[in-house]
C-alpha positions in Angstrom: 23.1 -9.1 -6.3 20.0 -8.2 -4.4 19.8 -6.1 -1.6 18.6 -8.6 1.9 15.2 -8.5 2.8 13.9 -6.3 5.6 11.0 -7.1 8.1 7.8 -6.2 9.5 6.2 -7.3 12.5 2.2 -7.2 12.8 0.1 -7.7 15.5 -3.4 -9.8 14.7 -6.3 -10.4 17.0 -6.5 -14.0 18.0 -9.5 -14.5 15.5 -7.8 -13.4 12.5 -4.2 -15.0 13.5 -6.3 -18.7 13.3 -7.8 -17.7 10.2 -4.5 -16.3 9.0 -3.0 -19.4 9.6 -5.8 -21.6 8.2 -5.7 -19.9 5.1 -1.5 -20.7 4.9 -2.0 -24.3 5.3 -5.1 -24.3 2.5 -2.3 -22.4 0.4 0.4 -24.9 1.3 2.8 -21.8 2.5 3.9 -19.9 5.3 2.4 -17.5 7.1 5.3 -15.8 6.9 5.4 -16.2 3.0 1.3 -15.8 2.6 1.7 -12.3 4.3 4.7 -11.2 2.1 2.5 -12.4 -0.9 0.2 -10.3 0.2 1.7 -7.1 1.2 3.7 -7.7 -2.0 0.4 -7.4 -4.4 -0.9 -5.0 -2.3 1.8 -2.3 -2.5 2.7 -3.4 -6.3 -1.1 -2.5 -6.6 -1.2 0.9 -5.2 2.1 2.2 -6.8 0.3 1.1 -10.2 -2.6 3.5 -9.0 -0.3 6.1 -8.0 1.5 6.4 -11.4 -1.9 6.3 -13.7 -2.9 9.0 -11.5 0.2 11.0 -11.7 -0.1 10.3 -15.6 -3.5 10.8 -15.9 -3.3 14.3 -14.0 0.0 15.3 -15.8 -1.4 14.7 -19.3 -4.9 16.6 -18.1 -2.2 19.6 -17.7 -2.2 19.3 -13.3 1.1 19.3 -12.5 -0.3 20.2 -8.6 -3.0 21.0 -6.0 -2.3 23.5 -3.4 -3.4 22.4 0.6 -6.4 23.7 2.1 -10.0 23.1 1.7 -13.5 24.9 0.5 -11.6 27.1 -1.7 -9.2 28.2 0.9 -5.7 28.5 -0.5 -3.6 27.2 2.7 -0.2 28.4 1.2 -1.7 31.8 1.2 -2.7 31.8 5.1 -0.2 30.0 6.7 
């Protein structure tokens, strides 16, 4: 059983709400459904990033980069 959907509201400029919902009629969907399509592949894309990044960094042996910046070790002034 899958757990229910939960929402997000967006606010678009008038310009990009016609376009928005030009491009959903081309597409023969929703608006509603176009913009979870997109937000789907969008977040699906970047979590793929995120874990060959972490994998990429854990096999190069960096397991983690302290704050701070030109050198400056943050943890060690704050």
């Amino acid at each position: 059983m899958s757990l229910p959907k939960k929402d997000v509201k967006v606010y678009l400029d008038p310009d990009v709400h016609a376009a928005f919902n030009a491009i959903s009629d081309l597409e023969r969907m929703t608006m509603q459904d176009l913009a979870e399509k997109v937000i789907r592949k969008f977040v699906q894309r970047r979590v793929h990033e995120a874990n060959v990044l972490a994998e990429k960094l854990k096999s190069s042996g960096i397991n983690r980069i302290r704050r701070g910046s030109a050198g400056i070790d943050r943890d060690a002034t704050d």
